[in-house]
N, C-alpha and C positions, 0 to 999 in steps of 0.2 A: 419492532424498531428499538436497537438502543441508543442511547441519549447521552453525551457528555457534557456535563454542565460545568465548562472550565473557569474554574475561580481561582482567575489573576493578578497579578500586582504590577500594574500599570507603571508608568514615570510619565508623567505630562511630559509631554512636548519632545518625547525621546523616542522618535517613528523608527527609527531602525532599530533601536534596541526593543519593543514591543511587537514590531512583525517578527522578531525573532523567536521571542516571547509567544507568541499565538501558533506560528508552524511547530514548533516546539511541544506546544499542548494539542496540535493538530498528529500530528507523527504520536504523540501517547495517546489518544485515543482510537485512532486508527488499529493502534497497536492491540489495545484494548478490544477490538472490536466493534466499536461503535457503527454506527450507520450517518449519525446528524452530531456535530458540535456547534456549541454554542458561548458565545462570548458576551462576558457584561457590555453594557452599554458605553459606546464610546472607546474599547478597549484599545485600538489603534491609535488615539492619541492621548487618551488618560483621559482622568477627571477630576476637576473640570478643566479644560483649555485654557478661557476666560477670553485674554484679548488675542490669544495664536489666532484665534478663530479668524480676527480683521487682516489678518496677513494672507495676502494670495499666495504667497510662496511653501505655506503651511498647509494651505488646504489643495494645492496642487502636490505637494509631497504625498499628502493622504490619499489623492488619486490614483497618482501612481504606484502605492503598495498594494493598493485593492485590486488594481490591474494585474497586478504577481502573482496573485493568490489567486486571481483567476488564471491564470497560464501555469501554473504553475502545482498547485494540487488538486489530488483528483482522486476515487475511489471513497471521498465521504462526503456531505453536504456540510457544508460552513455556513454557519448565523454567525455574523461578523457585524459588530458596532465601530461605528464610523462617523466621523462629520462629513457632508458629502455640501458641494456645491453646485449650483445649478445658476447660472446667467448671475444675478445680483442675490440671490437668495439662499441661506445656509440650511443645511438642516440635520436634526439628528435622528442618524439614521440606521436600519441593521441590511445588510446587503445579503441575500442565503445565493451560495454560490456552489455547484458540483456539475466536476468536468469539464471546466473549460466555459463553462456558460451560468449567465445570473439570469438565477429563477424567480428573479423579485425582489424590489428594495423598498422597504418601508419608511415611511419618513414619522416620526413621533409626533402623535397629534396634539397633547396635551402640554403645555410647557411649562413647569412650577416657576414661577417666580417670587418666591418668596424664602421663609427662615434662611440659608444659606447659598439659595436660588436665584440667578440670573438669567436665566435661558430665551427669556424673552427680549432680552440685548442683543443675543447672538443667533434666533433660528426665528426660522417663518414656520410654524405647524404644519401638518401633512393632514388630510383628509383622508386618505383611503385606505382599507383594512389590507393587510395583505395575506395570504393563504396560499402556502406552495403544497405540491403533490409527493410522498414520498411515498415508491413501489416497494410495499413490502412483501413477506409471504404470505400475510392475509389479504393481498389486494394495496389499491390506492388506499394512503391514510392523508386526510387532508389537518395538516400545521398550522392551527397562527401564530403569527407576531406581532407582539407589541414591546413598548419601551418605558419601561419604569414609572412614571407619575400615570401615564396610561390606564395604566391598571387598579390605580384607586379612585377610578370614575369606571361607570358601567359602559359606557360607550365604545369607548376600542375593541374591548372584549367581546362586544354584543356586536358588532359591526363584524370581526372575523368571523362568530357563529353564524350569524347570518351569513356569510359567506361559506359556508359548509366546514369552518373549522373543527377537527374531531379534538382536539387538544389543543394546549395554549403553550405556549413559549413564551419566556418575560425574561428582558434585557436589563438588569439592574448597576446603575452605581449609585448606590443609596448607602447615604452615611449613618454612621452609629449614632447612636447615643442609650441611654439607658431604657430598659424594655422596648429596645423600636423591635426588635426582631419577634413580638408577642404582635405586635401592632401589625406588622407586614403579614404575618403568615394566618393567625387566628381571627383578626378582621380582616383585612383587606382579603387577602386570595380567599378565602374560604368565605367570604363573601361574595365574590365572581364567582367562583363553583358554584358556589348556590343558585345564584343567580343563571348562570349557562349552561349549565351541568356540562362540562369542558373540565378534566385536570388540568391541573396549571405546576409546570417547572419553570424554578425561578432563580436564575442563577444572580450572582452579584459580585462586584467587583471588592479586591480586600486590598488593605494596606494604606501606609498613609501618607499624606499628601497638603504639606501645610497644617493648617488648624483642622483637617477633618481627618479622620479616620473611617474608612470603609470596613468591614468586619466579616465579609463574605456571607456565612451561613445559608449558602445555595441548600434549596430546597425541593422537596416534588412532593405536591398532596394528589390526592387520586380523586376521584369525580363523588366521592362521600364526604368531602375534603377531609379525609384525616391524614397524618403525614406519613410519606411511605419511605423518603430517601432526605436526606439532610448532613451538609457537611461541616465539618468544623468550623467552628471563629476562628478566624484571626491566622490563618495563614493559609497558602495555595494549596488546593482541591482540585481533581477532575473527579467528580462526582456522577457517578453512572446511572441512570436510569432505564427501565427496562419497561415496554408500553406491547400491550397485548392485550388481546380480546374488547378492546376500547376503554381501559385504563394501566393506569400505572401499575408496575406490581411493588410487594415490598421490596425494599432493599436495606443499605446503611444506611443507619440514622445516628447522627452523630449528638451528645446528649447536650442539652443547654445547661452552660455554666450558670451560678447565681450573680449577684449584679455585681458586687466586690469583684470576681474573678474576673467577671467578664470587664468591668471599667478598669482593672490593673492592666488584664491583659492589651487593654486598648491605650494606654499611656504607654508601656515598654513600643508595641507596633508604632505609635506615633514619632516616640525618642529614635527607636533604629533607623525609621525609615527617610527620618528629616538630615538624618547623622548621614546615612549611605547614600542617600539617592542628592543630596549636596557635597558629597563626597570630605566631609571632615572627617581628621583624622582620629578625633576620640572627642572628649567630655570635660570638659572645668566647670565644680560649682564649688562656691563656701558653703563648708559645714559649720553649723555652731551651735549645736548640738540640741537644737531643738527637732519638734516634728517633722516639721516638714521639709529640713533640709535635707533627714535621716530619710525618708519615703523619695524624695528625690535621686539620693544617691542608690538606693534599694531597684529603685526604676532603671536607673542607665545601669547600672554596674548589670541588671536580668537583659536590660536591651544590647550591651555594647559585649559585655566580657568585663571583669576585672582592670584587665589590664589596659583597656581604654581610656580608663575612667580617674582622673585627676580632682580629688578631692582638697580643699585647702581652707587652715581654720586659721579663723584673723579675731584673737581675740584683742578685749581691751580689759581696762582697768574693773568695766561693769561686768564684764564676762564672769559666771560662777566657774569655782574651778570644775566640778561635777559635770559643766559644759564641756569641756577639754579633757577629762577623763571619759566620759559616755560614747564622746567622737572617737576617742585612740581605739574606745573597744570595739564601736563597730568596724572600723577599718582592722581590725585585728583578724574580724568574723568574714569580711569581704574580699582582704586584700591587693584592695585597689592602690596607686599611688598617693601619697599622704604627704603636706606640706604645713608647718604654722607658720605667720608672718604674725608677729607683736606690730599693732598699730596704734598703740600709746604714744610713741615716738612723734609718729607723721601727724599725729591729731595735736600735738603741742604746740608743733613747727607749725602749721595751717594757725590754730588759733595765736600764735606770735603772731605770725604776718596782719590774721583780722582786728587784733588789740585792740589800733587806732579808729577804725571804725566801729567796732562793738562797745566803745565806753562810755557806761553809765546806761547798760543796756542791761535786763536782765537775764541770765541762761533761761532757754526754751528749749523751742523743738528745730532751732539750725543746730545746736551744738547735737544733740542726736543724730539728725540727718547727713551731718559733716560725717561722724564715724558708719556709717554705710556708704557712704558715697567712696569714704577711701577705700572701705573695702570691694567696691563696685569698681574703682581703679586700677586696681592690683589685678582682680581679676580677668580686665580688659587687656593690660599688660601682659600679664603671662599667657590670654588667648592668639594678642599679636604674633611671641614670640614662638607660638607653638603650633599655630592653627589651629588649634582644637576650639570647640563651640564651650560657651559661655550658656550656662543652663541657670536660670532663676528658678527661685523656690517658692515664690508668693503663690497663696492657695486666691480660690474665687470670693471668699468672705474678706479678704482684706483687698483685694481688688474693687467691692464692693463699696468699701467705704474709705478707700483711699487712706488706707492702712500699709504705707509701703513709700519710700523713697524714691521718686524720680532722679534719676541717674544714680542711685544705689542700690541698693537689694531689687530693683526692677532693671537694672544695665546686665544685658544679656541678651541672647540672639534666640532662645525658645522657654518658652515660661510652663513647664512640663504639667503644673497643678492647678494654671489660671484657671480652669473649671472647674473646680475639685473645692465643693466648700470644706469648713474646717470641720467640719464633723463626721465628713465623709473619710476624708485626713484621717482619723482614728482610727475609722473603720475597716481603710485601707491597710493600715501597716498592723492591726489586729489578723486580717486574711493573709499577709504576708509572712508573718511570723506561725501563723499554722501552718505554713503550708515550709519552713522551717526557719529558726530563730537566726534575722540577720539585723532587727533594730531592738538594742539592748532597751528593758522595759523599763526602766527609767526614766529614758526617753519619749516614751509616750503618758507615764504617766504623771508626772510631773508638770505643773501647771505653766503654760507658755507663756513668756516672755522675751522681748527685743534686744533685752543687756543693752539699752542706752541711757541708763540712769541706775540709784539705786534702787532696788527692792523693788524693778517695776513689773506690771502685770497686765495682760493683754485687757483684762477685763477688768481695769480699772479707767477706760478709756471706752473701751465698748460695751454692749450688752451681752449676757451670755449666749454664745457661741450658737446654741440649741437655738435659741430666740431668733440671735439674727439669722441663724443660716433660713429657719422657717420663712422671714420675713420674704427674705433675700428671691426662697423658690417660687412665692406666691406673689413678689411683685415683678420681679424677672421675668422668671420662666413659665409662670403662669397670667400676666400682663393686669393682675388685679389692682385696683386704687387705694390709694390710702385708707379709705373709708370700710372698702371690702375686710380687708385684712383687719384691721380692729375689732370690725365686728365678729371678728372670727376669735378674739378673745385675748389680742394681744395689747400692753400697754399704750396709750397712743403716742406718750414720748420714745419709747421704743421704737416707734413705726414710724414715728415723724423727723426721729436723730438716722436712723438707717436710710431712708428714702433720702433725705439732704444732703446727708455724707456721700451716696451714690449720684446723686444730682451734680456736685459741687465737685466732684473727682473722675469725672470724663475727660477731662484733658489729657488728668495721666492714662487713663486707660486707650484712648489714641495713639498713645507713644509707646506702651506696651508690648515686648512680641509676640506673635503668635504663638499660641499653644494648642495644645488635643482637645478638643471639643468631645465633651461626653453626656451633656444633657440638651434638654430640647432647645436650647437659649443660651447660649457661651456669649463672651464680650468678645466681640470677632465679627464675622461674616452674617449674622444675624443679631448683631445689636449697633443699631445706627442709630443712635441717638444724636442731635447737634450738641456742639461744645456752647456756643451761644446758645443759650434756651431761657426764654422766659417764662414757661408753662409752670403749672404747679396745680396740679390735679386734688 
């Protein structure tokens, strides 16, 4: 039997153009050879749906393409993921279909509800294992199917052997983030193997979609679990597998990138795919010549092209000139479109007009946030007049501690590094520049600053970068207390200014837009904290 494990890039809620999408991968593998294709989870109507799911007109749409594919191809077996409805009940589902007839439709037993998981909003679980027959040259070989969170509990998998399953099939849209694809293949499958002595191909859906990015990396471990077939990140695969004498044989293994590559790679997929699949016609962000606006522009100009990519620096009086020389050069090195707007001018006229109210006040932090805010203007302005998307540059360490401008340097319609602490930041435009020089070194090494005052410095406000970001992963992303983390050997005014500043600045991160999610806890879809909160751990 061979096996295509077609790894897709879905569009929610875009049924014709995704059954187009699937015959498509159905007619190349055919082509190929195959015997059985197999589609990530859900692939008919993307992931996640969310509330399409509550609209009947949506999930009778998805009926009826299922219906097509059954009349309609014939000469291989389709594993097809689908929302499927039943009387008042939804469920997520894989339909295996050849010739004209459905050999069995699985409904997903387990339903995560949690990190970025809702599923238990929208689907009633299924109980029963399913296991179809495929005649090959060695005889019946009996298939199962399961669906994604399925398979990091022993139950599904043990319910298809039990039912005389000789192999496993796994329906994924499982999103990225850093080392999850170590996690999926080295524990979880290769812990079912172990457990059912069942190979298991695991295909998964890629591309992005909002705050997540899918990453594909379809796989096939063999009943030793070691791995025999694996296809690339981060973009479309049909991934062939080849099953005989009661396993897997070898095939292409596609090699895993390190974590740099791969979380680059997963912000440019996130930038194209939010830019294409919402149909904008290119990119606008300010440059001003620090880090992260430099790794910003580095991302869309690899996602978009050049020529997409509208870059524009709005200095002021605190702007170093070294800021506005660093910028001309990497636009030099990129050749995207380049604009300055001087907003000395505008910040005169605005503080004229406040005179009357600001007297016998002392300057603060309005008169800083006033000159991001006009810059935050400008480039709302020229997104009206162009359509192009407005890309913020704020990394996760200043999100964190509410280091960043509500309605300035956070106005913008995708926040490309809101996961991305600032040290990661380094890391990243350090892999980029090896891989060839487009953020002049200067720029990175040069110690960051906001140019809204003189001589100011990011760390004369926060703690060192290393510090916080530490903080940051082990009170975030790892959910540990104040207490825990001190003991772990850090300052406790460190830990007690960081946790406050994060406490104190969920409002803005409410108002925030979405961006890539690349570790196990982004501020997004898995971080509901209330804006009222009176806790304090």
């Amino acid at each position: 039997m061979k096996i295509a494990l077609a790894q897709l890039n879905p569009k929610v809620g875009d049924l014709a153009g995704n059954f187009d999408l699937i015959l498509a991968a159905i007619a190349d593998a055919r082509a190929q050879g195959a015997d059985v294709i197999v589609t990530p989870e859900l692939a008919l109507s993307g992931y996640p749906p969310e509330d399409l799911l509550l609209r009947p007109s949506f999930l009778a749409e998805c009926k009826r393409l299922i219906g097509r594919i059954i009349d309609e191809v014939d000469d291989i077996t389709v594993v097809i993921g689908h929302p499927h409805a039943a009387g008042d009940e939804r469920f997520n589902a894989a339909t295996v279909i050849r010739d004209g007839h459905v050999l069995g439709r699985y409904e997903k037993m387990l339903l995560p509800n949690d990190e970025v998981f809702d599923e238990v909003r929208y689907f009633t679980p299924g109980y029963s294992p399913l296991v179809f027959e495929h005649v090959g040259a060695e005889g019946i070989i009996k298939v199962g199917v399961v669906i994604c969170e399925d398979i990091w509990d022993i139950e599904p998998a043990a319910a298809a052997h039990d039912e005389g399953a000789q192999l496993l099939l796994v329906l994924n849209a499982s999103p990225y983030h850093k080392a999850k694809q170590a996690v999926r293949r080295d524990q979880v499958v290769a812990h079912r193997i172990d457990e059912t002595g069942m190979p298991i191909a695991y295909v998964n859906m890629m591309g992005g979609q909002d705050e997540l990015v899918f990453d594909g990396h379809s796989f096939a471990m063999n009943r030793a679990a070691e791995l025999v077939a694996q296809a690339a990140a981060f973009e479309p695969a049909l991934l062939m597998v080849d099953y005989a004498d009661g396993d897997f044989l070898p095939g292409e293994v596609a090699a895993d990138a390190g974590e740099e590559a791969s979380v680059y790679q997963a912000l440019v997929l996130g930038v194209k795919d939010y830019i294409g699949k919402n149909g904008f016609p290119g990119i606008l962000l300010g440059l001003s010549g620090g880090v992260d606006s430099a790794l910003t522009l580095a991302i869309a100009v690899d996602a978009l092209g050049a020529e997409n990519v509208h870059a524009v620096m709005m200095p002021s009086r605190y702007t170093a000139d070294i800021s506005v020389t660093d910028s001309r050069q990497m636009i030099d090195i990129l050749g995207c479109k380049y604009s300055e707007i001087e907003i000395w001018p505008m910040y005169e006229a605005f503080m004229a007009g406040l005179a009357p109210e600001f007297a016998g006040r002392d300057m603060d932090t309005t008169e800083e946030n006033l000159q991001s805010r006009i810059r935050g203007t400008l480039l709302m302005a020229l997104s009206n007049k162009s359509g192009k998307l407005v890309l913020t540059t704020g990394n996760k360490s200043e999100m964190t501690t509410g280091y960043a401008t509500l309605y300035g340097d956070m106005a913008g319609g995708f926040a490309v590094l809101k996961d991305v602490a600032k040290t990661l930041v380094y890391r990243l435009c350090h892999w980029r520049n090896s891989q060839g020089l487009v953020i002049p070194e200067r720029i990175i090494t040069r110690p960051p600053s906001a140019e809204l005052r003189p001589d100011q410095k990011d760390q004369d406000s926060l703690p060192d970068y290393a510090v916080l970001d530490a903080i940051l992963a082990h009170y975030v992303e790892e959910n540990l207390s104040r207490d825990e983390i001190k003991a772990r050997g850090f300052a406790a005014e460190d830990v007690d200014k960081v946790v406050r500043l994060l406490r104190i600045n969920e409002y803005k991160r409410r108002q925030a837009p979405v961006g890539p999610r690349v570790t196990s806890r982004a501020f997004g879809k898995d971080w509901r904290m209330p804006i009222t909160n009176g806790y304090r751990d």
